[in-house]
PDB file of N, CA, C, O and CB in Angstrom:
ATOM      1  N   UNK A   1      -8.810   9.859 -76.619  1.00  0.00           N
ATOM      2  CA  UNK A   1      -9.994   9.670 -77.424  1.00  0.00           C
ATOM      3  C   UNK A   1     -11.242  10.142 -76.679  1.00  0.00           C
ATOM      4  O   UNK A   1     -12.129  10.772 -77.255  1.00  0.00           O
ATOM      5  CB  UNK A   1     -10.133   8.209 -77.821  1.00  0.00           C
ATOM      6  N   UNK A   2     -11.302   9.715 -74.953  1.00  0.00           N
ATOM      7  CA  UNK A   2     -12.083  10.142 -74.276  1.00  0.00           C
ATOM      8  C   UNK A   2     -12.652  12.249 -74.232  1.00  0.00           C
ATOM      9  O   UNK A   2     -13.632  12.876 -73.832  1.00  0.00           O
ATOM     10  CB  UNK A   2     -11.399   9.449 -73.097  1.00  0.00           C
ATOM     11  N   UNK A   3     -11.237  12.610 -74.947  1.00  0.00           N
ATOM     12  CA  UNK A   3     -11.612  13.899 -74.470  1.00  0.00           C
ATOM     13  C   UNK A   3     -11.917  14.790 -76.124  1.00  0.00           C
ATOM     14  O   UNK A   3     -12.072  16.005 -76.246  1.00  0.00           O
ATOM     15  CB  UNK A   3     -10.169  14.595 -73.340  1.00  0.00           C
ATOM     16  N   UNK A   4     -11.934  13.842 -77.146  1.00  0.00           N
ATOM     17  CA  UNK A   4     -12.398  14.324 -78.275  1.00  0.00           C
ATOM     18  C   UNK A   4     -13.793  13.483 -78.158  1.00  0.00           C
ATOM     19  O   UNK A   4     -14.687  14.001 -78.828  1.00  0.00           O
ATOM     20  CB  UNK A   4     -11.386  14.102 -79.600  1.00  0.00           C
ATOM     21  N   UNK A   5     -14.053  12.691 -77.688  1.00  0.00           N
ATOM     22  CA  UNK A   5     -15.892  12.046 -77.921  1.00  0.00           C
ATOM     23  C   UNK A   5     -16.222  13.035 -76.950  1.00  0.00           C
ATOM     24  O   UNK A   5     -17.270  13.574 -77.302  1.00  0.00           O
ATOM     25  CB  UNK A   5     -16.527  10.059 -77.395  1.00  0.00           C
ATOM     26  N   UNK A   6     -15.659  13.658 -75.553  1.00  0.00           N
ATOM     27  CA  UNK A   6     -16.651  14.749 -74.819  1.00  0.00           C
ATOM     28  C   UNK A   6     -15.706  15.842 -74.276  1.00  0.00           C
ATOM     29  O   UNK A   6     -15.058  16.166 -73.280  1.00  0.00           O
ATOM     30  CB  UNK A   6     -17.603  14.059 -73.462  1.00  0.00           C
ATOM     31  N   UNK A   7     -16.040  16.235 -75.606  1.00  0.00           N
ATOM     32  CA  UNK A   7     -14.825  18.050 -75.514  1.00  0.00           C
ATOM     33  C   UNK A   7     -15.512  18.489 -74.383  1.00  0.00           C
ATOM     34  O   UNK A   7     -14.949  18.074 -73.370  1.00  0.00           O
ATOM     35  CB  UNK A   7     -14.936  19.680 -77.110  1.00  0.00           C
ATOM     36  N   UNK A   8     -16.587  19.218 -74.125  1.00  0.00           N
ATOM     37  CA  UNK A   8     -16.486  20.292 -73.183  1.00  0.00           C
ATOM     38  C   UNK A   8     -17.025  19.321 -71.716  1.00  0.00           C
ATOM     39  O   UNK A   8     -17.756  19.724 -70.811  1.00  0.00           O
ATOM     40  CB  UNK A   8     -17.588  21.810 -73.720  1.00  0.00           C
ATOM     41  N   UNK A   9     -16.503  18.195 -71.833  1.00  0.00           N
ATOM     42  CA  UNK A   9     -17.098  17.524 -70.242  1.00  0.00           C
ATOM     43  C   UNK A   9     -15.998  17.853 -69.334  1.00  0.00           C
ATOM     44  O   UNK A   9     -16.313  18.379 -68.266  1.00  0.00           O
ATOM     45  CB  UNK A   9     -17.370  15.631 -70.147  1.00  0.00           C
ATOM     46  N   UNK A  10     -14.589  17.602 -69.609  1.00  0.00           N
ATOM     47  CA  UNK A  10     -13.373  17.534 -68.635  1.00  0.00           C
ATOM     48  C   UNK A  10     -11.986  18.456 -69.732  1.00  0.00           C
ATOM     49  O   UNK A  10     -12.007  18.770 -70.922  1.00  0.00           O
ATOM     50  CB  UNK A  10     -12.952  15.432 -68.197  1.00  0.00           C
ATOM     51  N   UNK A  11     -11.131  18.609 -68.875  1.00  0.00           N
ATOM     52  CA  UNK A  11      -9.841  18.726 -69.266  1.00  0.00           C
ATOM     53  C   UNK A  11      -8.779  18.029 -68.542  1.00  0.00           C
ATOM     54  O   UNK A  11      -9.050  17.695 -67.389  1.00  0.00           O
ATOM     55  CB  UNK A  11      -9.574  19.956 -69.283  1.00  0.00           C
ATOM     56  N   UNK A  12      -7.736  17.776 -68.956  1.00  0.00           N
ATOM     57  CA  UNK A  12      -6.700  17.197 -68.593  1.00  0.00           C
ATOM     58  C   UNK A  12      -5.489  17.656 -68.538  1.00  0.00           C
ATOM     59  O   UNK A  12      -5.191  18.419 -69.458  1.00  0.00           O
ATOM     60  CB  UNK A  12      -6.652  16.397 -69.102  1.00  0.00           C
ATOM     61  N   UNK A  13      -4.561  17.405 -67.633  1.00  0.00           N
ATOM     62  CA  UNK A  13      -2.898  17.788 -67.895  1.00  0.00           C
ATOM     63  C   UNK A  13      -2.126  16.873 -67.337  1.00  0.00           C
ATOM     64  O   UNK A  13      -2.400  16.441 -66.218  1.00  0.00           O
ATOM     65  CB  UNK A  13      -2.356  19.160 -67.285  1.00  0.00           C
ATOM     66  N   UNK A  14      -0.872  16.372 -68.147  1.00  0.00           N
ATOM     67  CA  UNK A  14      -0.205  15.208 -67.911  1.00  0.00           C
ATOM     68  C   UNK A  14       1.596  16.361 -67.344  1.00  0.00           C
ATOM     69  O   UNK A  14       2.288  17.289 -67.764  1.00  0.00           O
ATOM     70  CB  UNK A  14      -0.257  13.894 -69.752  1.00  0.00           C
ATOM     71  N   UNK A  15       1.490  15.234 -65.983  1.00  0.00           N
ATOM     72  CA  UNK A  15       3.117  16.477 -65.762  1.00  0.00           C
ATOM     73  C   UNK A  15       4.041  15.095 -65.536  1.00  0.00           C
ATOM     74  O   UNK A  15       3.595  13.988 -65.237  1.00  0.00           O
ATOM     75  CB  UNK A  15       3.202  18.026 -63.780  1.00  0.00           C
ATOM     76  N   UNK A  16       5.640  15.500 -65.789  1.00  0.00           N
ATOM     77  CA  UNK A  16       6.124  14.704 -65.733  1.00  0.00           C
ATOM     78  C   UNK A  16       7.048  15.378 -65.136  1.00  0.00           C
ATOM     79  O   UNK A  16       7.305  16.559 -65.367  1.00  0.00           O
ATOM     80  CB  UNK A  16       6.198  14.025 -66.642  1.00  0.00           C
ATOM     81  N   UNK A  17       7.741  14.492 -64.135  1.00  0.00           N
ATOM     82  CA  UNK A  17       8.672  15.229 -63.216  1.00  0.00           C
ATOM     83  C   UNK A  17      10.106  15.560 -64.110  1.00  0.00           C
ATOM     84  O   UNK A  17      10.673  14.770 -64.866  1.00  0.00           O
ATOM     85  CB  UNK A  17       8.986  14.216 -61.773  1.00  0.00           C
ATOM     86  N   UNK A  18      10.576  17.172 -63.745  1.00  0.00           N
ATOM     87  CA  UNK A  18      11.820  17.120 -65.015  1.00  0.00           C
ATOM     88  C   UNK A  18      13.136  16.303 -64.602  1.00  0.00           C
ATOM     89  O   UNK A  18      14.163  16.563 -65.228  1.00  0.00           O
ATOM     90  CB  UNK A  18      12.432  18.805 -65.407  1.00  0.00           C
ATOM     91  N   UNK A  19      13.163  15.641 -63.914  1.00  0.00           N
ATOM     92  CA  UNK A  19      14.276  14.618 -63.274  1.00  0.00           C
ATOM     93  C   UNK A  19      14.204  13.504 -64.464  1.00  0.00           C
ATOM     94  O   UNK A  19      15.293  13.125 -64.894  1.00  0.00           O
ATOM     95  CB  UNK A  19      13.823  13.895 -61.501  1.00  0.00           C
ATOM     96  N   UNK A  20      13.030  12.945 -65.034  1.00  0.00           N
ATOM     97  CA  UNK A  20      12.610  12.025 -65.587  1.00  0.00           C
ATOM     98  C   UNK A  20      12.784  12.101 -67.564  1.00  0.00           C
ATOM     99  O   UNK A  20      11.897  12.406 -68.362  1.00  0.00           O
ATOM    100  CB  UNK A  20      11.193  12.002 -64.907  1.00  0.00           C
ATOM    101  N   UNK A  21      14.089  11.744 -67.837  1.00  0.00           N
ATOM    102  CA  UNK A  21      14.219  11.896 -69.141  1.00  0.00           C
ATOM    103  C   UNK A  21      13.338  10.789 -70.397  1.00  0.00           C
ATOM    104  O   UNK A  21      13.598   9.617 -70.672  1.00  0.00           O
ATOM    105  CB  UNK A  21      15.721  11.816 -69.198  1.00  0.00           C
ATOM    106  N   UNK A  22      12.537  11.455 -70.816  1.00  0.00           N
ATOM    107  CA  UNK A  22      11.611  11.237 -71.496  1.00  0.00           C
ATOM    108  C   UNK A  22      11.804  10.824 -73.068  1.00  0.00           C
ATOM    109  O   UNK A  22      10.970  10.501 -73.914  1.00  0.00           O
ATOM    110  CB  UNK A  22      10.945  12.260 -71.280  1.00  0.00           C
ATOM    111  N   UNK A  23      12.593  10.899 -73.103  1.00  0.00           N
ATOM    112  CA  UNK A  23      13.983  10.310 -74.149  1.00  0.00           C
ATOM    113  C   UNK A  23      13.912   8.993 -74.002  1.00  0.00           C
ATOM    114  O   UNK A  23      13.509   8.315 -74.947  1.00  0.00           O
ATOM    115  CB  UNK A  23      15.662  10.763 -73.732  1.00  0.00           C
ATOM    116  N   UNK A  24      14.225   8.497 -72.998  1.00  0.00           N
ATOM    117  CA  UNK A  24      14.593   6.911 -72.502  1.00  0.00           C
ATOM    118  C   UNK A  24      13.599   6.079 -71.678  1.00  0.00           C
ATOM    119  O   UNK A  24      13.637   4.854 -71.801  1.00  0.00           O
ATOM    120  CB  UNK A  24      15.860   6.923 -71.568  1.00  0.00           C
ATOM    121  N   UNK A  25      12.641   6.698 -70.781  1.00  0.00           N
ATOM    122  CA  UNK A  25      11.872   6.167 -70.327  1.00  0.00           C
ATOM    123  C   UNK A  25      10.356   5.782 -71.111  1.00  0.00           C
ATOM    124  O   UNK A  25       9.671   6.721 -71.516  1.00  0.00           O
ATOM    125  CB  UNK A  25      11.911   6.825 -69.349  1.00  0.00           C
ATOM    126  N   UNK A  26      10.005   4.733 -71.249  1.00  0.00           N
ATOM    127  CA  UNK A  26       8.701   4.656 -71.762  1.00  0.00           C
ATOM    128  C   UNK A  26       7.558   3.954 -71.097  1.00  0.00           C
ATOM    129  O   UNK A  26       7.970   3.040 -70.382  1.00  0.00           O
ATOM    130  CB  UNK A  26       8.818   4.146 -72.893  1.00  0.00           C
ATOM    131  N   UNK A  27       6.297   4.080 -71.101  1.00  0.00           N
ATOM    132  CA  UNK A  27       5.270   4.031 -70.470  1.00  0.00           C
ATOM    133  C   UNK A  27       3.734   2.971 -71.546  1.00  0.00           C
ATOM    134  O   UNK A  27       2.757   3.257 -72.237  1.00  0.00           O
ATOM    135  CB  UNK A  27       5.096   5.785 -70.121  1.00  0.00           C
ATOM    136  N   UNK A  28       4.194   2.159 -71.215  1.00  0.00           N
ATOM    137  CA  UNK A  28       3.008   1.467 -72.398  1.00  0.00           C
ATOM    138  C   UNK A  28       1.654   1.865 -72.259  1.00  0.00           C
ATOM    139  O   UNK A  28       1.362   1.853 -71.063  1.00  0.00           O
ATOM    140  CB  UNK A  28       2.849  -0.172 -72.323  1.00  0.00           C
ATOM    141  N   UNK A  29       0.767   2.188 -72.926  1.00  0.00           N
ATOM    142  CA  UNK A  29      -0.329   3.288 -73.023  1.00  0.00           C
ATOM    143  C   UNK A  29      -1.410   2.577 -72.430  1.00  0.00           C
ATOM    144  O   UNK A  29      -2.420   3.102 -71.960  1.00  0.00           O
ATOM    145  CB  UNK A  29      -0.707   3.857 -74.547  1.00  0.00           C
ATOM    146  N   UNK A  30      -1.039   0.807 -72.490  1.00  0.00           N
ATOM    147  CA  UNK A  30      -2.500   0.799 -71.769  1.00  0.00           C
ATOM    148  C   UNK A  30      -2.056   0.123 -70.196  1.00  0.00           C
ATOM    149  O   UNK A  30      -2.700  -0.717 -69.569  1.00  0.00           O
ATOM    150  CB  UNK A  30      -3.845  -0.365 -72.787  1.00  0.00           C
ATOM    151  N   UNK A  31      -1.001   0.652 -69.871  1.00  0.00           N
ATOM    152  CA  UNK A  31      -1.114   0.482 -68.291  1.00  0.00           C
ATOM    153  C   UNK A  31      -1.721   1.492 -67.780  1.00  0.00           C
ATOM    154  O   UNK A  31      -2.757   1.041 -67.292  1.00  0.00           O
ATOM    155  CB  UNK A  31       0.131   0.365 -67.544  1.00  0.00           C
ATOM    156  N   UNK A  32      -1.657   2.847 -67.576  1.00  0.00           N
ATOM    157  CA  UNK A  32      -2.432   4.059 -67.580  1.00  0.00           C
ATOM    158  C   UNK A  32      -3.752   4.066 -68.049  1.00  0.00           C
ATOM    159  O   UNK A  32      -4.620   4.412 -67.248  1.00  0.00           O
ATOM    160  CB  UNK A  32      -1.828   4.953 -68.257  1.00  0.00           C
ATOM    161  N   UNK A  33      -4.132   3.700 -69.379  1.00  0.00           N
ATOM    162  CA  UNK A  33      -5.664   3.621 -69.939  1.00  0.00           C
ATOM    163  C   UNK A  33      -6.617   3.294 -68.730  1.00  0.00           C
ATOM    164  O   UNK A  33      -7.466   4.016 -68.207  1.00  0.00           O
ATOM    165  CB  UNK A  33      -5.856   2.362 -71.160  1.00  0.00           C
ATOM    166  N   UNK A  34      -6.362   2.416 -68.527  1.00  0.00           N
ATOM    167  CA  UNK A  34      -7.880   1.445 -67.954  1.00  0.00           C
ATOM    168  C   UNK A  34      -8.134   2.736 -66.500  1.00  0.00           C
ATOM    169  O   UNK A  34      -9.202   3.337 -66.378  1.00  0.00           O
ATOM    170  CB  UNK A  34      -7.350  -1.005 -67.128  1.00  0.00           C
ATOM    171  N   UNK A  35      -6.973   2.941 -65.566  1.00  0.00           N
ATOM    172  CA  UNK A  35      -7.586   4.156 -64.952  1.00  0.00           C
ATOM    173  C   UNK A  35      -8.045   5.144 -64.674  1.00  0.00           C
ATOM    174  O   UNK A  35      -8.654   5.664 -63.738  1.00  0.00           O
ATOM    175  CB  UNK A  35      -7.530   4.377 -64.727  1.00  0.00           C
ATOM    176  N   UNK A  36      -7.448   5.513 -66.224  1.00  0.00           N
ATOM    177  CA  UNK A  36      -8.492   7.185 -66.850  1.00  0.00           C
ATOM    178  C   UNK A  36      -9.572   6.983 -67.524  1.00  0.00           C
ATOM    179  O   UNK A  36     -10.539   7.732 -67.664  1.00  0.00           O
ATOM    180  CB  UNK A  36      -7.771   8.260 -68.016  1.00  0.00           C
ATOM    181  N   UNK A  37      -9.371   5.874 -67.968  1.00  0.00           N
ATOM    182  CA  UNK A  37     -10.757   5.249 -68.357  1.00  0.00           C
ATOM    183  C   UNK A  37     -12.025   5.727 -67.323  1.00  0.00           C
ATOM    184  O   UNK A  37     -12.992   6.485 -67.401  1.00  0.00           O
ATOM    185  CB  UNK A  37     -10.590   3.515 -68.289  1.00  0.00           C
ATOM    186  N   UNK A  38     -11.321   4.662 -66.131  1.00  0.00           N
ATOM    187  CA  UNK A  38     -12.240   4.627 -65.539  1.00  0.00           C
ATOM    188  C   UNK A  38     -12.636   5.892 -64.133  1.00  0.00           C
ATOM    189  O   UNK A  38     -13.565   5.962 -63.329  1.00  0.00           O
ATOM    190  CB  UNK A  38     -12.082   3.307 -65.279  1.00  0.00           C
ATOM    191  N   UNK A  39     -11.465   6.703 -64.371  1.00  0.00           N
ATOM    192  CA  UNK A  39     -11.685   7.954 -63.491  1.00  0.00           C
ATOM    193  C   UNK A  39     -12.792   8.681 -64.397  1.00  0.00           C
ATOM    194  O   UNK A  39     -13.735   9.115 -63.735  1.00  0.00           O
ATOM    195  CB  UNK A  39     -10.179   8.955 -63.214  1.00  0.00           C
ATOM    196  N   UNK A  40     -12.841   8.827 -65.311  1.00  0.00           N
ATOM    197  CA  UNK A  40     -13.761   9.620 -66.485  1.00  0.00           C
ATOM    198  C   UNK A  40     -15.119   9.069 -66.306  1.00  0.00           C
ATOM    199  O   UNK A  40     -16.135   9.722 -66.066  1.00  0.00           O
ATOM    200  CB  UNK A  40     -13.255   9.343 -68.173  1.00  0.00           C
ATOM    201  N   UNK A  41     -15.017   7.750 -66.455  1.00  0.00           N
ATOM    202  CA  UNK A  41     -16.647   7.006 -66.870  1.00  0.00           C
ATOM    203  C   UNK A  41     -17.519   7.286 -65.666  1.00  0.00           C
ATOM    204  O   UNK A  41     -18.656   7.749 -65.570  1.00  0.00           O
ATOM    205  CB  UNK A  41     -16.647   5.078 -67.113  1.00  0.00           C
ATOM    206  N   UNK A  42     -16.437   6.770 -64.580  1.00  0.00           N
ATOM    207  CA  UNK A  42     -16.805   6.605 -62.871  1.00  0.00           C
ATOM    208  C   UNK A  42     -17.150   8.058 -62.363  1.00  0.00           C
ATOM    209  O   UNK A  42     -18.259   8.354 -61.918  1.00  0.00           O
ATOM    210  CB  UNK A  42     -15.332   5.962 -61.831  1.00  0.00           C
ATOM    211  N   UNK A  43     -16.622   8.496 -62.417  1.00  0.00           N
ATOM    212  CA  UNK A  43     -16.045   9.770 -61.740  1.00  0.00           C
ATOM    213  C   UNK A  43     -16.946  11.381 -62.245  1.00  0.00           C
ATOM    214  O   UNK A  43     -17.872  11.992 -61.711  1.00  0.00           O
ATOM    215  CB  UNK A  43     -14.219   9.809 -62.293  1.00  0.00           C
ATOM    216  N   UNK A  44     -16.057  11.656 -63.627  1.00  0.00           N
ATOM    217  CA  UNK A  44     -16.433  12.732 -64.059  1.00  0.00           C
ATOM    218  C   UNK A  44     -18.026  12.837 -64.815  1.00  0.00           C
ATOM    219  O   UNK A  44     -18.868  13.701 -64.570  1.00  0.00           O
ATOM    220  CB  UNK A  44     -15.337  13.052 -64.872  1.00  0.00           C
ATOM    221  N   UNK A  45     -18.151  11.740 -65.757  1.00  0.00           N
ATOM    222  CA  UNK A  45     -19.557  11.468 -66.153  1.00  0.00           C
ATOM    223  C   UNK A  45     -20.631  11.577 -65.886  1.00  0.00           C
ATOM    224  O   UNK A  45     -21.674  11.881 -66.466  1.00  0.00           O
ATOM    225  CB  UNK A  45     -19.758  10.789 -66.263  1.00  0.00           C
ATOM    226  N   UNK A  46     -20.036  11.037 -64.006  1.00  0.00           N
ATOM    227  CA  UNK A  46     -21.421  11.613 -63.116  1.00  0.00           C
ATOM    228  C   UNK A  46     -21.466  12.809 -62.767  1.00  0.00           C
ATOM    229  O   UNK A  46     -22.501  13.239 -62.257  1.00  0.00           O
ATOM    230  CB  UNK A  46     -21.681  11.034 -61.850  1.00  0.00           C
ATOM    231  N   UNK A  47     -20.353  13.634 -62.957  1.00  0.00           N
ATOM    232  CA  UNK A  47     -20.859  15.413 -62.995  1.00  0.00           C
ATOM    233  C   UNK A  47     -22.049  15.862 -63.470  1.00  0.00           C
ATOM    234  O   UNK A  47     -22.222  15.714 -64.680  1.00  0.00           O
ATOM    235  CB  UNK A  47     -20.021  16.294 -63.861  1.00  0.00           C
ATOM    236  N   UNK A  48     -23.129  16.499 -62.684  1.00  0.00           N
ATOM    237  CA  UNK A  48     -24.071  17.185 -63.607  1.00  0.00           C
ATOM    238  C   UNK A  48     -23.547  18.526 -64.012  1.00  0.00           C
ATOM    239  O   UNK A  48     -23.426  18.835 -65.198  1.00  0.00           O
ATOM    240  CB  UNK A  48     -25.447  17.354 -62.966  1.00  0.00           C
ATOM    241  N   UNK A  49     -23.203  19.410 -62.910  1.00  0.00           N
ATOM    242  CA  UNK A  49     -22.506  20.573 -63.602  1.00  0.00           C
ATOM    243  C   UNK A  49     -20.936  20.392 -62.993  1.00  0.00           C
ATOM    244  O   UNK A  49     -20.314  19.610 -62.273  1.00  0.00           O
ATOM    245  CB  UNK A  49     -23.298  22.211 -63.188  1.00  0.00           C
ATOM    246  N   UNK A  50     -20.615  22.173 -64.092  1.00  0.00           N
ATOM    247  CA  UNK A  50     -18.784  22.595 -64.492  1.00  0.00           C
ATOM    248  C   UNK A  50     -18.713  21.215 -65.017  1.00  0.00           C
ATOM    249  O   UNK A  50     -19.544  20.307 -65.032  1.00  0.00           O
ATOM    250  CB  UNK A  50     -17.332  23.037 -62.947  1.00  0.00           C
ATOM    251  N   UNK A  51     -17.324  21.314 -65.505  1.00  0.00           N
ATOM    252  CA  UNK A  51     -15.896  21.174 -66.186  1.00  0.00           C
ATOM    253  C   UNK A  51     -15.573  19.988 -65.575  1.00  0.00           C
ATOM    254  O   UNK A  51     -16.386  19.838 -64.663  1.00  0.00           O
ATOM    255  CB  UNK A  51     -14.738  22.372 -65.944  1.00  0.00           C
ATOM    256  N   UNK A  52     -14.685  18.930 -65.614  1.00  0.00           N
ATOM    257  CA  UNK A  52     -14.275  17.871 -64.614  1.00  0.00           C
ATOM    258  C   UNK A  52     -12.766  18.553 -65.088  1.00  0.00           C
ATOM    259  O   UNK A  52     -12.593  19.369 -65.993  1.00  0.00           O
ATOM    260  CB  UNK A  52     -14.753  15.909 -64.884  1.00  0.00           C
ATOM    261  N   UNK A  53     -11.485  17.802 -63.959  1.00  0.00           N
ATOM    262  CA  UNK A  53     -10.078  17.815 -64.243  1.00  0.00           C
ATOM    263  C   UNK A  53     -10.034  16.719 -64.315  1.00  0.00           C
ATOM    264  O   UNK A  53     -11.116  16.132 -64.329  1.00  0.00           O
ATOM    265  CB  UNK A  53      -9.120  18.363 -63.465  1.00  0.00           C
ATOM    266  N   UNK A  54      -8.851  15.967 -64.391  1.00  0.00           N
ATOM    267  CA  UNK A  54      -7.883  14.630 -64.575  1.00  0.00           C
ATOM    268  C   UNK A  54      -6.688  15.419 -64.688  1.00  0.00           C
ATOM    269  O   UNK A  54      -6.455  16.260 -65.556  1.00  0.00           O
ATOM    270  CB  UNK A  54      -8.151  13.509 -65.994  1.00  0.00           C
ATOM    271  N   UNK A  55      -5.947  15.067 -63.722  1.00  0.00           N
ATOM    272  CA  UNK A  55      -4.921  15.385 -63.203  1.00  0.00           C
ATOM    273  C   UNK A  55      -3.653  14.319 -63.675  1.00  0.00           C
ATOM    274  O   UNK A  55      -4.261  13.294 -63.368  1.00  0.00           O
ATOM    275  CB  UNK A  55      -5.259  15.476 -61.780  1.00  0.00           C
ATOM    276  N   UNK A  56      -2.479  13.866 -64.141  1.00  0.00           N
ATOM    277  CA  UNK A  56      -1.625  13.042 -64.367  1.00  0.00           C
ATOM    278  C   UNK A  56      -0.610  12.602 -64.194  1.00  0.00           C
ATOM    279  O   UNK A  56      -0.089  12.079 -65.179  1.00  0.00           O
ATOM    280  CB  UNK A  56      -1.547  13.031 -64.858  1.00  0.00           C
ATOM    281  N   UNK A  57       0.236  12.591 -62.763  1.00  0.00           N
ATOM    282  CA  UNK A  57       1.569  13.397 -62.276  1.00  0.00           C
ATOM    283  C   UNK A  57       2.102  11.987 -62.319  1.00  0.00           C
ATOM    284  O   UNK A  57       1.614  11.062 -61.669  1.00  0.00           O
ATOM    285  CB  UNK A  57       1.659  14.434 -60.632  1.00  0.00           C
ATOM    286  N   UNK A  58       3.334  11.870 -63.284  1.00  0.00           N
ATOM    287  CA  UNK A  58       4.383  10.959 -63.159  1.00  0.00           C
ATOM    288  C   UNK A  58       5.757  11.553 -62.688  1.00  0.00           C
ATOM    289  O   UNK A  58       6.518  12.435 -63.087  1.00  0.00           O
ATOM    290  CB  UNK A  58       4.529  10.308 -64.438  1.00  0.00           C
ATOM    291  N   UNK A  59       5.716  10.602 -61.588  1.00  0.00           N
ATOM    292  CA  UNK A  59       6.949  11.098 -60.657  1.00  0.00           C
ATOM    293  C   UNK A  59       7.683   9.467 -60.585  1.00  0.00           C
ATOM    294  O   UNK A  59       7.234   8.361 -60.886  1.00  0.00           O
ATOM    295  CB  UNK A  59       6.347  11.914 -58.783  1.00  0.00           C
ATOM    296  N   UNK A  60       9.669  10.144 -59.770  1.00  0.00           N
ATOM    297  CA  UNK A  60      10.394   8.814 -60.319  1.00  0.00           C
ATOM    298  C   UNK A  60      10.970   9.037 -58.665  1.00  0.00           C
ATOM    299  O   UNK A  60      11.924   9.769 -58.404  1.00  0.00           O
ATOM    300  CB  UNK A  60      11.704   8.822 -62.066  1.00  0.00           C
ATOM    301  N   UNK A  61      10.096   8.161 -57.502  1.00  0.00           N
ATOM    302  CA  UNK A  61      10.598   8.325 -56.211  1.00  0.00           C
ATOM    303  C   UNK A  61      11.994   8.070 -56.138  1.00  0.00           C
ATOM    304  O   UNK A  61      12.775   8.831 -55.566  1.00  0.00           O
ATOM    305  CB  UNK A  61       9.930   7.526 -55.309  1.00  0.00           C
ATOM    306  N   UNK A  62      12.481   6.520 -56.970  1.00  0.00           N
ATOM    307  CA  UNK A  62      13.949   5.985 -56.600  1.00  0.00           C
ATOM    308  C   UNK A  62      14.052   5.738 -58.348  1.00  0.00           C
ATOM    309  O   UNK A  62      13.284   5.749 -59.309  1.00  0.00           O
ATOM    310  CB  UNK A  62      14.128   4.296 -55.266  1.00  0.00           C
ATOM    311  N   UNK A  63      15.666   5.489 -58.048  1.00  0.00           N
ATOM    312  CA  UNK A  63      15.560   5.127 -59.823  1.00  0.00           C
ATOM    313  C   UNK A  63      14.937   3.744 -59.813  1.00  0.00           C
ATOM    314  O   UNK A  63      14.583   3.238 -58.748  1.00  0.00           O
ATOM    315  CB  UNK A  63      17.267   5.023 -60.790  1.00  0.00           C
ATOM    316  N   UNK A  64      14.747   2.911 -61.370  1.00  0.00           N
ATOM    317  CA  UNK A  64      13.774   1.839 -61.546  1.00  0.00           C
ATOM    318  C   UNK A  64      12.621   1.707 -61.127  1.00  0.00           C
ATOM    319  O   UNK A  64      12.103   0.590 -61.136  1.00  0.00           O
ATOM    320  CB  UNK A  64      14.119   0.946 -61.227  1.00  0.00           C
ATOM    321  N   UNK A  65      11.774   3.099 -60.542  1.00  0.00           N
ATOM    322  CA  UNK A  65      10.429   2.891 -60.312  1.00  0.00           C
ATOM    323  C   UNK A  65       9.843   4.140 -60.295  1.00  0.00           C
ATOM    324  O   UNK A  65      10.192   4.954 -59.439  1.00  0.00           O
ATOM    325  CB  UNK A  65      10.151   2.163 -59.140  1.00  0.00           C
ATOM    326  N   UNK A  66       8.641   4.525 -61.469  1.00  0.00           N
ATOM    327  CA  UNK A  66       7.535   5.446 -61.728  1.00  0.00           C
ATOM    328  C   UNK A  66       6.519   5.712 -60.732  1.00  0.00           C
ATOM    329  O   UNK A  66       5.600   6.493 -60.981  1.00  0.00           O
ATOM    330  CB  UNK A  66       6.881   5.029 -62.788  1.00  0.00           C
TER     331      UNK A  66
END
């Protein structure tokens, strides 16, 4: 929602490691929220100039843990 209220402030890309079947694993949306939240508000907002990133890398070190 953050990146349709400020299209040209940031971009984003979400990677998911291909080990990690995405089929079966799920991720409840607001465990993640509150930190992009607040990487955006905190972080990128205070950009005066360019583009910001947000970067998103879900990786699966051992099995049973993201």
């Amino acid at each position: 929602m953050e990146k349709m209220r400020f299209e040209e402030k940031f971009d984003y890309t979400i990677n998911m490691d291909k080990n990690i079947d995405s089929s079966f694993v799920l991720i409840p949306l607001l465990l993640i929220q509150p930190y992009v939240e607040n990487a955006i508000w905190h972080g990128l907002m205070q950009k005066e100039t360019g583009k910001g990133i947000i970067t998103i890398n879900i990786t699966q070190p051992e099995d049973n843990q993201l």
